[in-house]
C-alpha positions in Angstrom: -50.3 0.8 -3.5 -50.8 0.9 -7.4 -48.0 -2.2 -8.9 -46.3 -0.8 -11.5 -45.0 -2.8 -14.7 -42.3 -2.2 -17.2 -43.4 -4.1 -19.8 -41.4 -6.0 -22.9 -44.3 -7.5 -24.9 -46.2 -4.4 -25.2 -50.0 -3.6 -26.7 -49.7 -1.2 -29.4 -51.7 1.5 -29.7 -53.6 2.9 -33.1 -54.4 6.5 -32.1 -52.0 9.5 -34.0 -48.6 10.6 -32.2 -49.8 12.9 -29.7 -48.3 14.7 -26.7 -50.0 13.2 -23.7 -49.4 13.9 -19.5 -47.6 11.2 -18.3 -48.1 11.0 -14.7 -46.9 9.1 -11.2 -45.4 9.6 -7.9 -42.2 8.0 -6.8 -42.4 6.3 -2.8 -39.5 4.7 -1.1 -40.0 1.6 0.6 -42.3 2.7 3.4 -44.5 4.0 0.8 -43.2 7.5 2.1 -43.2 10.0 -1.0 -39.6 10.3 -2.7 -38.6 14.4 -4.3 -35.7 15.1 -5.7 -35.9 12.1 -8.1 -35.4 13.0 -12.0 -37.6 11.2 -14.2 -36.1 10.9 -17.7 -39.3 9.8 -20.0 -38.5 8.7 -24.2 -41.2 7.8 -26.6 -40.1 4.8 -28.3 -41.6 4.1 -32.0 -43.0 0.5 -32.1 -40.2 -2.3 -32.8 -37.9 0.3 -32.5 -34.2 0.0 -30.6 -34.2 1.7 -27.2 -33.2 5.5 -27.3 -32.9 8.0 -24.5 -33.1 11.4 -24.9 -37.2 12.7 -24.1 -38.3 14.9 -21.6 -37.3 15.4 -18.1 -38.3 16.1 -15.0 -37.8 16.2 -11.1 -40.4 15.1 -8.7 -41.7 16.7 -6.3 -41.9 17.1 -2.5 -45.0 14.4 -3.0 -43.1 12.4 -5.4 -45.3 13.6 -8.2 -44.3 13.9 -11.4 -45.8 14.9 -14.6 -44.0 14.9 -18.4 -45.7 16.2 -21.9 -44.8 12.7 -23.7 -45.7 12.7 -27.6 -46.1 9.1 -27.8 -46.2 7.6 -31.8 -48.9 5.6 -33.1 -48.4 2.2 -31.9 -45.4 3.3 -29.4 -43.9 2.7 -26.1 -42.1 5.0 -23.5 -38.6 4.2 -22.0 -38.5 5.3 -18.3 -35.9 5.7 -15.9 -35.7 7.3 -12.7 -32.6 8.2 -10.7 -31.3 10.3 -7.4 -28.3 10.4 -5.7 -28.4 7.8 -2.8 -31.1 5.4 -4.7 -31.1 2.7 -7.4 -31.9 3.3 -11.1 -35.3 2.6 -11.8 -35.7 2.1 -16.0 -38.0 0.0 -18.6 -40.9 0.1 -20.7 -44.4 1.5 -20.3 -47.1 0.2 -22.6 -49.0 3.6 -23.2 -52.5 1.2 -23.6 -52.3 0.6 -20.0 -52.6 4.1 -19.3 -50.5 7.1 -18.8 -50.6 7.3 -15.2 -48.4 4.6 -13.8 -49.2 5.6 -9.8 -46.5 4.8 -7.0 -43.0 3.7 -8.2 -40.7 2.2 -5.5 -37.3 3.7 -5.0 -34.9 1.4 -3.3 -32.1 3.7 -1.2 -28.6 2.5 -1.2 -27.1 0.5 2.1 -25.0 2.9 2.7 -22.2 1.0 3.9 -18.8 0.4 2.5 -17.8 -2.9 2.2 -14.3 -3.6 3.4 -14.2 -7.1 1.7 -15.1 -6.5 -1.6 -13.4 -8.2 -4.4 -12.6 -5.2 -7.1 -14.0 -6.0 -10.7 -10.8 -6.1 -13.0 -10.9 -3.9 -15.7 -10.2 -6.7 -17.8 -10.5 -10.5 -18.2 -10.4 -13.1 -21.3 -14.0 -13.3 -22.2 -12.5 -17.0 -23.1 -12.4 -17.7 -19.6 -15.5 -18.0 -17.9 -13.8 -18.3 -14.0 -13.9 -14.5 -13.4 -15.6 -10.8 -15.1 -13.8 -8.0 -16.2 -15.4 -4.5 -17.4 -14.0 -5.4 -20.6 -16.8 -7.9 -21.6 -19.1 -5.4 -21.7 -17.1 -2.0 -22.2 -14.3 -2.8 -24.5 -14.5 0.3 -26.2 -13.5 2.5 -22.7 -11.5 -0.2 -21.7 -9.6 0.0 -24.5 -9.5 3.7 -24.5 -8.5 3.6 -20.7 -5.6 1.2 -21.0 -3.9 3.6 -23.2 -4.0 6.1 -20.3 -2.0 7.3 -17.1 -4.6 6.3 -15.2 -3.7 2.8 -16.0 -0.7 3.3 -15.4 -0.8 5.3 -12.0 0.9 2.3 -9.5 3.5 1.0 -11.9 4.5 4.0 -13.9 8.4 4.2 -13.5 8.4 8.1 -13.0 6.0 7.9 -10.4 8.1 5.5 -8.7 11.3 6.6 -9.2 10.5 9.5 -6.9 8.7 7.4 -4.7 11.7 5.2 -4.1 14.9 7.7 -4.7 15.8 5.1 -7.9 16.5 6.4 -11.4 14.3 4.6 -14.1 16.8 1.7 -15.0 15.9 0.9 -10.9 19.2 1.6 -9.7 19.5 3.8 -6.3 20.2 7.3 -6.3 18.1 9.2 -3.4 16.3 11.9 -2.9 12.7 9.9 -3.2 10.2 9.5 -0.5 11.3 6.9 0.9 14.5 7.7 1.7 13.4 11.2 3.0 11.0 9.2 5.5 12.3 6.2 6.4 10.3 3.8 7.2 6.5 5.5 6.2 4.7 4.1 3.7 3.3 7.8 2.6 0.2 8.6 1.3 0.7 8.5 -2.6 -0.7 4.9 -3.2 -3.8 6.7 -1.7 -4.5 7.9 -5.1 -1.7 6.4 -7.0 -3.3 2.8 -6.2 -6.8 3.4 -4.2 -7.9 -0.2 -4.5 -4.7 -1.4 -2.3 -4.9 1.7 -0.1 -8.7 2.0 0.9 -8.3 -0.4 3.9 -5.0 1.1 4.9 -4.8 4.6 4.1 -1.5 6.1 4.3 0.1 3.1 5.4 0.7 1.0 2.2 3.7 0.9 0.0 3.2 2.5 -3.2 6.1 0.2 -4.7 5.1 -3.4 -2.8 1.8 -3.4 -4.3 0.4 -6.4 -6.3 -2.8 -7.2 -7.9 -5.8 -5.5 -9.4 -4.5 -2.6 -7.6 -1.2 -2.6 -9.6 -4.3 -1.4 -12.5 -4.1 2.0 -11.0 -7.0 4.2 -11.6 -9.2 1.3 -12.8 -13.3 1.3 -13.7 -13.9 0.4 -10.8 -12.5 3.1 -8.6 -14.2 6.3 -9.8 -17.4 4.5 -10.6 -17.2 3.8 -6.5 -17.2 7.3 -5.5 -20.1 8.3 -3.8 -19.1 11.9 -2.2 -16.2 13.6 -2.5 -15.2 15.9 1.0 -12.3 18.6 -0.2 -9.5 19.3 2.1 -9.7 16.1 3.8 -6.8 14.7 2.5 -6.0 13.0 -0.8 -7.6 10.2 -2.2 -9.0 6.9 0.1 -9.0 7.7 3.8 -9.7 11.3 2.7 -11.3 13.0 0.5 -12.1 10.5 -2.3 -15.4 8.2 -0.2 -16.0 5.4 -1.9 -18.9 2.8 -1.5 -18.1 -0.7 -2.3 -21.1 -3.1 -2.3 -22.4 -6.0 -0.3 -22.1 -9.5 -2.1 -26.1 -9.0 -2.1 -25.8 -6.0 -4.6 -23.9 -7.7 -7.0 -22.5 -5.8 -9.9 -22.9 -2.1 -8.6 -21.5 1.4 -10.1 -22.2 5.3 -10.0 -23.1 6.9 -13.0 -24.2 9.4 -15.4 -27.5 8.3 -16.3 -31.3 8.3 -14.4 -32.0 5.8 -17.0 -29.3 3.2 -17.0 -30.8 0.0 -17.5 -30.6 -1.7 -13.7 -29.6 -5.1 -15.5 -27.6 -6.4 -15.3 -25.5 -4.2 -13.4 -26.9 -2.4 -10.4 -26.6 1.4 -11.3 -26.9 4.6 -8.9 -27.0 7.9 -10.6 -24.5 10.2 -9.1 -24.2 13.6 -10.7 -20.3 13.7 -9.4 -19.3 11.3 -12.1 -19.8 14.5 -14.5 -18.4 17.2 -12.1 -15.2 18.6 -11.4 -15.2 17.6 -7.8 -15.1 14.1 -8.6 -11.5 14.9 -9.9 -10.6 17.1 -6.8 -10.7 13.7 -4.4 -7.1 13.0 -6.0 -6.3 16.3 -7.6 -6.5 18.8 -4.6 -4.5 18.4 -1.2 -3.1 20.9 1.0 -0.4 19.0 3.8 -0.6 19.3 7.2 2.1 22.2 7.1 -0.8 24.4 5.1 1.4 23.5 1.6 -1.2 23.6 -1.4 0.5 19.8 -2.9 -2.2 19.6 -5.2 -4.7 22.7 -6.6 -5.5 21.9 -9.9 -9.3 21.1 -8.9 -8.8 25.4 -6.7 -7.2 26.4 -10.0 -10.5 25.3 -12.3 -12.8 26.5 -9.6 -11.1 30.3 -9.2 -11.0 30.5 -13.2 -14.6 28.9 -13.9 -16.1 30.9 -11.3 -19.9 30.5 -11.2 -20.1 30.4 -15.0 -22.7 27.2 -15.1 -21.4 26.7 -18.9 -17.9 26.2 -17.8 -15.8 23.4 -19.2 -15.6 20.7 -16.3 -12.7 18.4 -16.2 -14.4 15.9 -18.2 -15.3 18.0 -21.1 -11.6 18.2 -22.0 -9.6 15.2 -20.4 -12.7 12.7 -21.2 -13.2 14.4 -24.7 -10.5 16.9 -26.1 -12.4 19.9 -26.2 -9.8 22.2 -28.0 -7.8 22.5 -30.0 -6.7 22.0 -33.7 -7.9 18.1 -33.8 -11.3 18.9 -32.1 -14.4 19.1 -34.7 -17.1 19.6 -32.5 -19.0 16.6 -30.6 -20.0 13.4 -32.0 -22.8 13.4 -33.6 -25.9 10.4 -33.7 -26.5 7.6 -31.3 -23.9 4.9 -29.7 -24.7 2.3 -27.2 -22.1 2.3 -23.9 -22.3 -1.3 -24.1 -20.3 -2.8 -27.0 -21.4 -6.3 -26.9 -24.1 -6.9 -29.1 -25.6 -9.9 -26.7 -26.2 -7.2 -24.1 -27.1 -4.5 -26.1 -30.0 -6.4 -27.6 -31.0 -6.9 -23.8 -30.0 -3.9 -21.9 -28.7 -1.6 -24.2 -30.0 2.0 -24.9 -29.0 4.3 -27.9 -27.5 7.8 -26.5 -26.4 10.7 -28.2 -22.7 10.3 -28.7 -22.4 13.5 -27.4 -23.3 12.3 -23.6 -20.9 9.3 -24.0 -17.4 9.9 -22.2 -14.7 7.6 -24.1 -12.5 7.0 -21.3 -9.5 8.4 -23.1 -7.8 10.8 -20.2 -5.8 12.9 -22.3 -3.1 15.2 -20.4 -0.3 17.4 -21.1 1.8 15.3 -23.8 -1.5 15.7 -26.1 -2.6 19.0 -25.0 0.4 21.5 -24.5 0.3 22.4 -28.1 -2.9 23.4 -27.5 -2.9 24.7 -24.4 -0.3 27.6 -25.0 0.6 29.8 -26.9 4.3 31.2 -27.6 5.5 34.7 -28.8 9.2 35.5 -30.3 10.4 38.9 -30.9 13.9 39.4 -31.8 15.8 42.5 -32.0 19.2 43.8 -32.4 20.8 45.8 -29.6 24.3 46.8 -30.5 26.3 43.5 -31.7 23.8 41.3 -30.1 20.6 39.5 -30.8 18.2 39.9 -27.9 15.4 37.4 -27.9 12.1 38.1 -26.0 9.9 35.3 -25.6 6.4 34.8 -24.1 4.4 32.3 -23.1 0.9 32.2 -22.5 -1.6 29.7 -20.9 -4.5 30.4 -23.4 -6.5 27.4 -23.2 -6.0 25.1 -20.0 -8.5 25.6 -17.8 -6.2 25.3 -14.4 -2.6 26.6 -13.9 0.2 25.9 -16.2 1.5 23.2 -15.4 -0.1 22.7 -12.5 0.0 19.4 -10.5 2.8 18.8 -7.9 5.2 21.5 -6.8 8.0 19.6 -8.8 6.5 20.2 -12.1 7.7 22.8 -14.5 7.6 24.7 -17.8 11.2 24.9 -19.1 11.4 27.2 -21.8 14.5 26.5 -24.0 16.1 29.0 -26.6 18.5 28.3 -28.9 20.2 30.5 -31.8 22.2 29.2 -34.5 24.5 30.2 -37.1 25.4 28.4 -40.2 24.0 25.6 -38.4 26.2 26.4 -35.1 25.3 27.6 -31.7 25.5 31.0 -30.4 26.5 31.7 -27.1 24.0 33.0 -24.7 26.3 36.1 -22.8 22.4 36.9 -20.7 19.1 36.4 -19.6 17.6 33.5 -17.8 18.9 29.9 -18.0 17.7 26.6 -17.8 18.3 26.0 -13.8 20.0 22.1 -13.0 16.8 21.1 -11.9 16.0 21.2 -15.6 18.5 18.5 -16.2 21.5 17.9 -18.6 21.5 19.8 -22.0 
């Protein structure tokens, strides 16, 4: 077998830029050919910070590959390689060395879930060196995350209001889960807090949780999910499958990228990071009575269809897609790392437009945007008549869509001189709506 090495002190080269085969073939372990594997190749201009972008390709059956690389006079090429079920392979070639780089090992994942993991907090004082939080290296999504539901998904009073029967000052008034099924836990902290429920599906207490768990949706959780298995129940212990790593795997997380550095976090890419289905592990659920709880993830899928340009979940949630304050994508290069220590060791330049800030925007920010509402008024003998229409013009799913409990309340009001008219017909606001 040919060794392979990514080099860091590199010989330049004199020749022009010119666009050159760059060849290999990717093996596993047992030296047994690897296909399936996308090789992501970038010429890098000598002394130059690390991009991605390039050319890519997928290897073959024989774990060949073979990319038209226009390498610059005195340049380098950024490599990474990545499949689902392997770990990232990236770093630098030195072009001088040649341009076929022979057999490349691809390690395969263990796969088996670790029950004793430790979760990696989603944030720590950098000040205090006795524990890690994503924050020391992704402040930027942290930051953006924190200001989310999905921070707030165990703790958020609403959410437990109705899981306990309490009103949002704490105080009982029934009707929640709990006092509808006495003494079952449920399986809302399934989603709601994954980290706490994943050794005890359907059998934890949304409201007696404590710890990193309490974070809710953290980092940590979606960049666990290896496979996502619709209809088998919501979240941990159905159809959300997480894999959390053996102490000998350190730092690990799915992602977006074949050519995530592997330092110093262990990185897998997954292409369900960036799908829709990744979202349907919390945000789809039929009961065992055949009820559709949750469709939101049925609702995309029936309106997208097989269009393969179809907003995903991501596009708008992650990125705010429509709408009056959207401009168009971000345009030049960022780094996903915003610590300058590690981005002068592992960090690569990406175009913005591939970067996912972490913001999960929902209804409050989008409903504006999301309908649209027509008034027509007439005159029918001595009274005003008011026709109204609502349309759902831009969401990609239902409207609203979520659980069964959530509604659009449409309210009309006319005035006169400043006063109230009374409404003598048409549809009111029913007393699930609420006071006023």
């Amino acid at each position: 077998m040919k060794a392979v090495c990514f080099l860091v002190a590199l010989q330049f080269v004199s020749a022009a830029a010119l666009a050159v085969p760059f060849t290999g073939k990717v093996v596993g372990p047992d030296g047994k050919p690897v296909g399936g594997v996308t090789v992501r190749a970038t010429a890098q201009p000598a002394a130059s910070k690390l991009t991605s972008g390039g050319v890519a390709t997928v290897s073959g059956p024989d774990g060949a590959f073979s990319l038209d690389v226009t390498v610059p006079a005195g340049g380098r090429i950024y490599i990474g390689l990545g499949r689902k079920g392997f770990f990232n392979l990236a770093g630098l070639i030195d072009p001088a060395k040649g341009l076929d780089i022979g057999e490349v090992e691809l390690n395969p994942l263990t796969m088996i879930d670790n029950e004793h993991y430790t979760w990696v907090k989603p944030y720590f004082p950098k000040a205090d060196a006795s524990d890690l939080g994503c924050n020391f290296c992704h402040g930027a999504q942290y930051d953006a995350w924190k200001k989310s539901r999905m921070a707030g998904s165990a703790k958020n009073p609403r959410v437990l209001s109705l899981y306990n029967g309490t009103a949002l000052d704490g105080h009982a008034v029934g009707g929640g889960f709990r006092d509808l099924h006495p003494g079952e836990a449920g399986p809302c902290a399934n989603c709601h807090a994954a980290a706490a429920a994943i050794n005890a599906p359907g059998e934890t207490v949304l409201s007696e949780v404590t710890g990193t768990a309490t974070e809710g949706v953290f980092c940590d959780i979606c960049h666990k999910a290896r496979a996502v298995d619709i209809g088998a129940g919501p979240g941990v212990g159905g159809a959300l499958k997480l894999q959390r790593p053996s102490a000998w795997d350190g730092l690990f997380a799915f992602g977006p990228f074949v050519d995530a550095s592997p330092m110093p976090m262990a990185t897998s890419y997954n292409p369900l990071i960036s799908e829709s289905r990744l979202c349907a592990g919390c945000h789809e659920w039929t009961n065992d009575q055949g009820v559709p709880v949750l469709s939101t993830y049925s609702e995309w899928a029936e309106m997208s269809g097989a269009d393969p340009d179809a907003l995903r979940c991501q596009d708008c949630h992650m990125k705010k897609k429509f709408g009056a304050d959207y401009q168009g994508e971000a345009k030049g290069l960022a780094y996903i790392l915003d610590d300058s220590h590690m981005q002068g060791m592992y960090g690569v330049l990406r175009e913005k437009s591939t970067i996912h800030p972490h913001v999960f925007h929902g209804a409050a920010e989008y409903i504006q945007d999301a309908a649209s509402v027509e008034l027509e008024l007439s005159q029918e003998g001595g009274e005003l008549v008011a026709r109204v229409q609502i349309d759902n013009v831009n969401a990609g799913h239902a409207l609203p869509t979520g659980m069964p409990f959530r509604h659009l309340i449409l309210y009309v009001e006319a005035l006169v001189d400043g006063k109230p008219v009374a409404q003598t017909g048409g549809t009111k606001v029913p007393d699930y709506g609420g006071e006023g």
